[in-house]
C-alpha positions as CSV (number, residue, x, y, z in Angstrom):
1,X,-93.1,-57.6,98.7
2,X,-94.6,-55.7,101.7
3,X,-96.4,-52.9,100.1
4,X,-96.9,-51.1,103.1
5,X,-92.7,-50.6,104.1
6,X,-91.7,-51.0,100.4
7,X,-88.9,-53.5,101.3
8,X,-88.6,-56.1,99.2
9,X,-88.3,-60.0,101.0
10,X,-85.9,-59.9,103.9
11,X,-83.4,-62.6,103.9
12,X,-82.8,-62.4,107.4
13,X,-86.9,-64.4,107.4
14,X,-88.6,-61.8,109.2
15,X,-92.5,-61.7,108.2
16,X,-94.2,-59.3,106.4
17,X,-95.6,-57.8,110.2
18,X,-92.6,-57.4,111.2
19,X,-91.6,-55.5,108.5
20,X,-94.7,-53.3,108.4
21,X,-94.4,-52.4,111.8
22,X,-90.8,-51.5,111.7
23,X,-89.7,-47.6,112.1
24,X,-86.8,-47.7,110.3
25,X,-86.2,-49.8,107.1
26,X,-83.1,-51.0,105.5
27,X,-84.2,-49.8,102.1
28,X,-87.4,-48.2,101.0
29,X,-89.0,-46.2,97.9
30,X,-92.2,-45.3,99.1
31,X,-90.3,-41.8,100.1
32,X,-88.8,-41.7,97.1
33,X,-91.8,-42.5,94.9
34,X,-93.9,-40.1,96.7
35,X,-92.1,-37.4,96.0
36,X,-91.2,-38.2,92.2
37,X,-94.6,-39.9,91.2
38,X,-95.9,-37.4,89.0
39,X,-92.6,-38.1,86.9
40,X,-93.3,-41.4,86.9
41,X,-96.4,-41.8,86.1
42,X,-95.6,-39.0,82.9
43,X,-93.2,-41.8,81.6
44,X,-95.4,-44.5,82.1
45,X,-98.3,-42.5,80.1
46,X,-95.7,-41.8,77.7
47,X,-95.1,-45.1,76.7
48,X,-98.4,-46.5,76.6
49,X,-99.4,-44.0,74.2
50,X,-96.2,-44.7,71.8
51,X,-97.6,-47.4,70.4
52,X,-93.9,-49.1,70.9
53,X,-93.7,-51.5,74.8
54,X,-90.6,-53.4,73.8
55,X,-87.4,-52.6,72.4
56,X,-88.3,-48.8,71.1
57,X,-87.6,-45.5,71.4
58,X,-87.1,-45.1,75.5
59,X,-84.5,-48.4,75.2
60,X,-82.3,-46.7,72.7
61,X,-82.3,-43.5,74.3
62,X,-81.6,-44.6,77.7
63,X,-79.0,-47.5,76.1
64,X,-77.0,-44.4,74.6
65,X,-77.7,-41.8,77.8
66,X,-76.7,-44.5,80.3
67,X,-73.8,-46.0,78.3
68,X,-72.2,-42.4,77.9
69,X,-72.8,-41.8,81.6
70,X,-70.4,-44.7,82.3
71,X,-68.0,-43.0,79.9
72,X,-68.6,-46.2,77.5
73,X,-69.5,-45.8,73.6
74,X,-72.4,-48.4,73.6
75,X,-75.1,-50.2,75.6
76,X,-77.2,-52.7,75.3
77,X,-80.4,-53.1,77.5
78,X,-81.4,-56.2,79.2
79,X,-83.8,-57.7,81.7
80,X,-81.4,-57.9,84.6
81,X,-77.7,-58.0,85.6
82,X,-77.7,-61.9,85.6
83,X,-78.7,-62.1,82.1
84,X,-75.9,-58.8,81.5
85,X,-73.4,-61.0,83.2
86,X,-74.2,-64.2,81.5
87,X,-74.4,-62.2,77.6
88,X,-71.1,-60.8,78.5
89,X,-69.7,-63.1,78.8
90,X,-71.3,-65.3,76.2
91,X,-70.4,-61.8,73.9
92,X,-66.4,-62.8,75.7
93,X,-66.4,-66.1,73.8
94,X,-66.5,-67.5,77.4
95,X,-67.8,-71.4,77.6
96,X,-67.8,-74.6,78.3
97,X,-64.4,-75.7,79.9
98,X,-63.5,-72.1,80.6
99,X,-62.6,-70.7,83.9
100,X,-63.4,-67.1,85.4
101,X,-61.4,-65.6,88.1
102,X,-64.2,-64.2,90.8
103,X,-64.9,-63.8,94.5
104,X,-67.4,-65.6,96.8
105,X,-67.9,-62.7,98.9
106,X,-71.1,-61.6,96.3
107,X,-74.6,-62.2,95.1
108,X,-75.5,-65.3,93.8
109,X,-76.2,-64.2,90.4
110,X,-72.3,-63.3,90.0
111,X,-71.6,-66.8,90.2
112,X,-75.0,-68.1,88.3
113,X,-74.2,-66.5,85.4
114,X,-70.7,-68.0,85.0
115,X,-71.6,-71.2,85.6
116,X,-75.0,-70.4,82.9
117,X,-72.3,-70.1,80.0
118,X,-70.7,-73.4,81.0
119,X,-67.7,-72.0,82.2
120,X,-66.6,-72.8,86.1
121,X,-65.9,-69.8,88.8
122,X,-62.5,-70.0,90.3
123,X,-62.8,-68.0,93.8
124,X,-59.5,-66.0,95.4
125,X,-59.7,-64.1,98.7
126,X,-60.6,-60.5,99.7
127,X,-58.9,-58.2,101.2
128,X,-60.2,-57.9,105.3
129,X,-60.4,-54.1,105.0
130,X,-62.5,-53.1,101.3
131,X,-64.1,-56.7,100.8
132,X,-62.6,-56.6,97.3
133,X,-61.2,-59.1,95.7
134,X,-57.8,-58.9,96.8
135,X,-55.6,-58.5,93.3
136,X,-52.2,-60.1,95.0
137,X,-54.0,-63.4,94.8
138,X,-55.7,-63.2,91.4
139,X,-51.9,-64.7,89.5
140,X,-51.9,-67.7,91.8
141,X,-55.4,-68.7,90.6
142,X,-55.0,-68.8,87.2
143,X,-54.5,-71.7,85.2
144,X,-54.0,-72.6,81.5
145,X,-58.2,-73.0,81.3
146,X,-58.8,-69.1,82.6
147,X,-60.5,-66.6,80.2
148,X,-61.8,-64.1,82.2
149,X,-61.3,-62.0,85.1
150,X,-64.5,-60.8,86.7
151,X,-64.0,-58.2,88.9
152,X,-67.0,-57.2,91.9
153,X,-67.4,-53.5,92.6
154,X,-69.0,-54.6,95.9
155,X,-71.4,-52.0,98.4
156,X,-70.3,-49.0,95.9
157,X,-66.9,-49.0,95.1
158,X,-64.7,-50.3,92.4
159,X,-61.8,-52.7,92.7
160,X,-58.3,-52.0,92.2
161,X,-58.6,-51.7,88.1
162,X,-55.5,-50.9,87.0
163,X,-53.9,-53.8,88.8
164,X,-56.2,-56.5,87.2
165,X,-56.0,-55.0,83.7
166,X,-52.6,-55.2,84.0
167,X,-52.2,-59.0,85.1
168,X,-55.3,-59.6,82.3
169,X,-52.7,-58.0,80.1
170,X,-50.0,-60.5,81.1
171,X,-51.9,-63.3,80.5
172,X,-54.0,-62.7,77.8
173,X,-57.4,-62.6,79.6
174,X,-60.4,-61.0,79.4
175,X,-62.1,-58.6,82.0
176,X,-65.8,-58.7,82.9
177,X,-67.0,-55.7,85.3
178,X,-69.8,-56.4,87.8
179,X,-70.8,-53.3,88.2
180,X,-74.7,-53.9,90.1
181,X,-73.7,-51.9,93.0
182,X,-71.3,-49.4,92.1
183,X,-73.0,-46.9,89.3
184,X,-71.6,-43.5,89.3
185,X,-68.5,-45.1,91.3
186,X,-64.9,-43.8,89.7
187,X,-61.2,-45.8,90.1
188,X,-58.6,-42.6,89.6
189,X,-61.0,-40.8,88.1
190,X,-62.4,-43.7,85.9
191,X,-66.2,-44.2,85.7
192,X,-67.2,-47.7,87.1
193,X,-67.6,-49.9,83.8
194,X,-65.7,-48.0,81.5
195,X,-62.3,-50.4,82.5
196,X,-62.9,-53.1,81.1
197,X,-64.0,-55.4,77.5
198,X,-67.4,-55.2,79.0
199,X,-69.4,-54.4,82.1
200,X,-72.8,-55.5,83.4
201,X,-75.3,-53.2,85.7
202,X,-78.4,-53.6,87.4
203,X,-81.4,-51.4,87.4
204,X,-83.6,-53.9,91.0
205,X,-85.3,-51.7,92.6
206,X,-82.6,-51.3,95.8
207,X,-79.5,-49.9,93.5
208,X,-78.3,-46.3,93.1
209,X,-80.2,-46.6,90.3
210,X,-83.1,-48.9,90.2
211,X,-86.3,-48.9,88.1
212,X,-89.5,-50.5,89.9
213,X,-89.0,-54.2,88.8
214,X,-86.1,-55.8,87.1
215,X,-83.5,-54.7,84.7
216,X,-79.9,-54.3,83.5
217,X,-77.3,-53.1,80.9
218,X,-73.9,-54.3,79.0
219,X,-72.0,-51.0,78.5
220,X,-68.3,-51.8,76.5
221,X,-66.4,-49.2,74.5
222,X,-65.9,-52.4,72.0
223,X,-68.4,-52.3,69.1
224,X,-67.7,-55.8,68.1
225,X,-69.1,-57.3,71.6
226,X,-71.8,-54.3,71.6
227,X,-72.8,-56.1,68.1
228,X,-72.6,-60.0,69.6
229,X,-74.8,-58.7,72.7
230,X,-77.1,-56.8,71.1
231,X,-77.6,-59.7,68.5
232,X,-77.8,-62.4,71.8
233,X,-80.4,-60.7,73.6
234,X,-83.1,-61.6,71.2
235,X,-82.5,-64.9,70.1
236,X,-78.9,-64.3,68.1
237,X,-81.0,-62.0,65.5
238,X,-79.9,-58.6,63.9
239,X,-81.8,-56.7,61.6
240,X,-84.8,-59.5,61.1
241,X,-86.4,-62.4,62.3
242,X,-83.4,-64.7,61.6
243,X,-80.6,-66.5,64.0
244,X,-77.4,-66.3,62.9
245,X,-76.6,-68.1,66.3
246,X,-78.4,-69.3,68.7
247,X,-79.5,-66.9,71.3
248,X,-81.9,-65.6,74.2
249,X,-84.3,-63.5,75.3
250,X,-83.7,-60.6,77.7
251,X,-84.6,-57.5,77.1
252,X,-85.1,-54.7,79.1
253,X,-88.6,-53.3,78.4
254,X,-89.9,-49.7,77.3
255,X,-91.7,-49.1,80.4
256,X,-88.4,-49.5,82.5
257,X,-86.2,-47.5,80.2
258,X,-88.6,-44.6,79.9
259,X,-88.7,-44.5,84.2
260,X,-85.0,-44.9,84.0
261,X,-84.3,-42.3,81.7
262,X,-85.9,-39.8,84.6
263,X,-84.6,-41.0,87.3
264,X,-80.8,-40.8,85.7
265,X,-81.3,-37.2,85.7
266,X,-81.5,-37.2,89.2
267,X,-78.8,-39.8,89.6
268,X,-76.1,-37.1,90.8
269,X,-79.1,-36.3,93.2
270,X,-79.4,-39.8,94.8
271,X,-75.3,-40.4,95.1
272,X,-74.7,-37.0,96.8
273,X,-77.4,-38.0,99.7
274,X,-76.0,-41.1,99.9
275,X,-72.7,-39.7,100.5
276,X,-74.5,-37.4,103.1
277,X,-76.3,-40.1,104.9
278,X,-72.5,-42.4,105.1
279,X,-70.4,-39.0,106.7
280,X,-73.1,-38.5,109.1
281,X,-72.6,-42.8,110.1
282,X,-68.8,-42.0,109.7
283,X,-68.9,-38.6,112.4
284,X,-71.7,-40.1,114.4
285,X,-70.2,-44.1,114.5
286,X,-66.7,-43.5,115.1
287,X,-64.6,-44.6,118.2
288,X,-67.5,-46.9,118.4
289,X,-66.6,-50.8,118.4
290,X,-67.5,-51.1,115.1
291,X,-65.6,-51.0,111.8
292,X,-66.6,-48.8,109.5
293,X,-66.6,-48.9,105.6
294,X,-63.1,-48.0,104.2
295,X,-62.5,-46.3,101.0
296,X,-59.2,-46.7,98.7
297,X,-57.3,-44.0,98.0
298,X,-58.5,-42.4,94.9
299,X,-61.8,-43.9,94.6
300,X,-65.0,-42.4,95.1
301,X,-67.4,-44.7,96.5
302,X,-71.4,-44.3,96.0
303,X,-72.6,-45.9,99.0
304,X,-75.2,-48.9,97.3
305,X,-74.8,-50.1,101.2
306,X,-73.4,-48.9,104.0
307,X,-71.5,-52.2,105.9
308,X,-70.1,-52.2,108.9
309,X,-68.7,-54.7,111.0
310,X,-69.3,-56.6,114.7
311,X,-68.2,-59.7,115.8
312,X,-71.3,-59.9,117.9
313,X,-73.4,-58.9,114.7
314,X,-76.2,-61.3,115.8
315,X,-76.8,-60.2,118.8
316,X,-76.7,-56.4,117.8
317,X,-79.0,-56.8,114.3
318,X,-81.4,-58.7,117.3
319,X,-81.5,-55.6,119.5
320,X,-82.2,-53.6,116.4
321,X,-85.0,-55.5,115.8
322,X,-86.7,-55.4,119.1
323,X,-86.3,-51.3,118.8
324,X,-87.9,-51.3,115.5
325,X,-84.8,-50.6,113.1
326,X,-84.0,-53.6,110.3
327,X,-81.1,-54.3,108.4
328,X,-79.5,-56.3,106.4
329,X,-76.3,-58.9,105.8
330,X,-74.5,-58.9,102.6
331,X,-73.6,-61.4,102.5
332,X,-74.4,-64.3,105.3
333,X,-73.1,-67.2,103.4
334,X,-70.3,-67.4,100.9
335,X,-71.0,-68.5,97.6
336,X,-68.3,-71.2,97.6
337,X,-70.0,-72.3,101.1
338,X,-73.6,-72.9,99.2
339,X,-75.3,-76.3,98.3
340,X,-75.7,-75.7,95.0
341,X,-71.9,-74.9,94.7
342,X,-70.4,-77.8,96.4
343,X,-69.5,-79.3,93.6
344,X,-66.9,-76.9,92.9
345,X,-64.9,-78.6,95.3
346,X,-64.3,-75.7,98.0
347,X,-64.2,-76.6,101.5
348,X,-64.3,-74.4,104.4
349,X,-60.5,-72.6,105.3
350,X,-60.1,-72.1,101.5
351,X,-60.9,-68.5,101.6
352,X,-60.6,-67.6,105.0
353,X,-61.0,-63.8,104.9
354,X,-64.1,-63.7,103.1
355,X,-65.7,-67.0,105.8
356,X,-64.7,-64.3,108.5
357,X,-65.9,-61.4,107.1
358,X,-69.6,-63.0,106.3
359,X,-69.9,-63.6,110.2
360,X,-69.6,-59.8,110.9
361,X,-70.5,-57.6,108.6
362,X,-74.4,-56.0,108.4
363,X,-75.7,-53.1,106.5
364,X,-77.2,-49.5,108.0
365,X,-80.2,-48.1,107.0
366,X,-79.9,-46.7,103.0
367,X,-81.6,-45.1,100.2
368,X,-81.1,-41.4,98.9
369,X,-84.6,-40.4,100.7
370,X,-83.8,-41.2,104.5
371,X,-84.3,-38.2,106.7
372,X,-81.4,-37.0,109.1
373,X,-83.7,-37.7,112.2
374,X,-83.9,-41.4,110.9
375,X,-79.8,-41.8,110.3
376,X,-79.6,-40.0,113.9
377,X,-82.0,-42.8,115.9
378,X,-79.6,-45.7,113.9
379,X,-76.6,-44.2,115.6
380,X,-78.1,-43.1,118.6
381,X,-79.7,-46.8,119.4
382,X,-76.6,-48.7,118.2
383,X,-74.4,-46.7,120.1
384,X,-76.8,-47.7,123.3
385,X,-77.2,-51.4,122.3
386,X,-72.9,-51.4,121.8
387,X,-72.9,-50.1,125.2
388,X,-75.2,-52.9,126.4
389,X,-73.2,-55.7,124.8
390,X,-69.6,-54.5,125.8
């Protein structure tokens, strides 16, 4: 990491001067730590003079404060969202042989964590418009080895719920929230991870709400998975030093927790400036060339990332550069398109939305502390460099 710009390593390659020397930054928290360091730094005292660094007081709390924020009964507190992914579905009784219904249009670790419990990712389309997975094509995928259906809320907004409960219904399947980008996000009302047998969240730095390192929860409204998780995190013990299965070690530490737990006070804080920072894109973007994020009806979307979309994305993220404004592509390559994921057996056409999309699409400038002079200058030089290219 760059300390200087606070952005963590660019996959687009650019060096660490690059980055320093850049105006505007896709993502930073040097505003936001400046202005909430003393908090900080309370919690961080705090801890260290508990007596308790890992699994103690702050954990529970912020387990049980987090977990009822997502309108879920219990939570359980890991090191990150692959390892919540991965427990989940270990929790899930998913395995070996197994299949899970996903998309390829995500992080890696969406895909690493099913293919950790054994099980194998089975990839369908998304839809051109929301990037979700699109639910008309989740049926045609399944097959008599599918257990779960694993739903992305991608860039801050939650799939169409109701539609895969109801074909997880049919079928007798389990569902498995990703939830990494979408905390505070609702579905009809319906908090993001409350819709499902379980859900996993991450606290990484970038996310609406991020610690400073690595972290991540299991929520469920399902004690006996809360129980299975809980006992899986450390090593498949419960009450002392003694497997009753075999198990692992994540755990989210005290430190993390006791940050966390001030920063979710402010949570309602960081989503309402992102919201404020994606209308002024929206007003100041539109009857531009590019397309702009598009919201389903009834959801209320949080805005992890703001994605827009170019077919000459290359050529504008280039022109960015050169006037000192990064950003960022999620994602650039499809999972099903990786090296490590050949095996799978997908070739290029398969999915053909979500190969077109990856081409395209780049993220603006966001994080809850980004002045209105800054979001002005993204518009005001894209809106030259579209005129340039057109």
């Amino acid at each position: 990491m760059n300390k200087q710009n606070g952005n963590t390593a660019h996959p687009r390659g650019w060096d660490s001067e690059t980055l320093k020397k850049a105006d505007i930054n896709v993502w930073s928290y040097l505003e936001e730590y400046e202005k909430e360091k003393e908090e900080i730094h309370d919690a961080i005292e705090e801890v260290f003079n508990s007596g308790v660094l890992i699994l103690g007081p702050h954990v529970q709390e912020f387990e049980e404060k987090f977990s009822g924020y997502c309108d879920c009964s219990f939570g359980v507190g890991v090191g990150n969202c692959t390892d919540a992914i991965f427990l989940s579905l270990k929790s899930l009784g998913i395995g070996k042989g197994d299949e899970v219904i996903t998309v390829a249009n995500t992080a890696v670790p969406t895909i690493a964590a099913i293919v950790a419990t054994g099980a194998e990712p089975r990839f369908v389309d998304i839809n051109p418009d929301t990037y979700l997975i699109d639910t008309s094509k989740i049926e045609k995928a399944i097959t008599e080895r599918t257990k779960c259906i694993l739903p992305v809320h991608l860039y801050g907004q939650c799939a169409d719920m109701d539609k895969i409960n109801e074909i997880a219904l049919k079928h007798g399947l389990k569902v498995l929230e990703d939830c990494a980008q979408a905390h505070g996000a609702t579905y009809k009302g319906k908090k993001a991870g409350s819709m499902s047998d379980a859900a996993a969240f991450s606290f990484y730095p970038t996310k609406v709400l991020g610690a400073y390192g690595d972290g991540g929860m299991i929520v469920t409204n399902k004690e006996a998975i809360y129980d299975r998780a809980k006992a899986l995190r450390v090593y498949g013990m419960k009450d002392r030093y003694h497997s009753l299965e075999s198990g692992y070690n994540s755990r989210l530490d005290e430190i993390h927790a006791a940050i966390l737990l001030k920063k979710l006070e402010k949570i309602g804080y960081y989503i309402s400036n992102r919201k404020r920072i994606a209308e002024m894109y929206n007003e100041m973007l539109k009857g531009t060339s590019l397309k702009l994020p598009e919201t389903i009806d009834e959801n209320s979307h949080v805005y992890y990332v703001y994605v827009v979309r170019h077919p000459k994305r290359d050529e504008i993220i280039a022109k960015l550069k050169e006037r000192s404004i990064l950003v960022n592509v999620s994602y650039e390559w499809p999972v099903h398109t990786m090296e490590g994921y050949k095996y799978l057996g997908y070739k290029e056409g398969d999915l053909p939305y979500t190969e077109l999309i990856c081409k395209e699409v780049f993220s603006l400038p966001m994080y809850p502390y980004l002045t209105n002079e800054k979001v002005m200058k993204v518009c005001s030089v894209l809106k030259e460099i579209l005129r340039e290219i057109e």
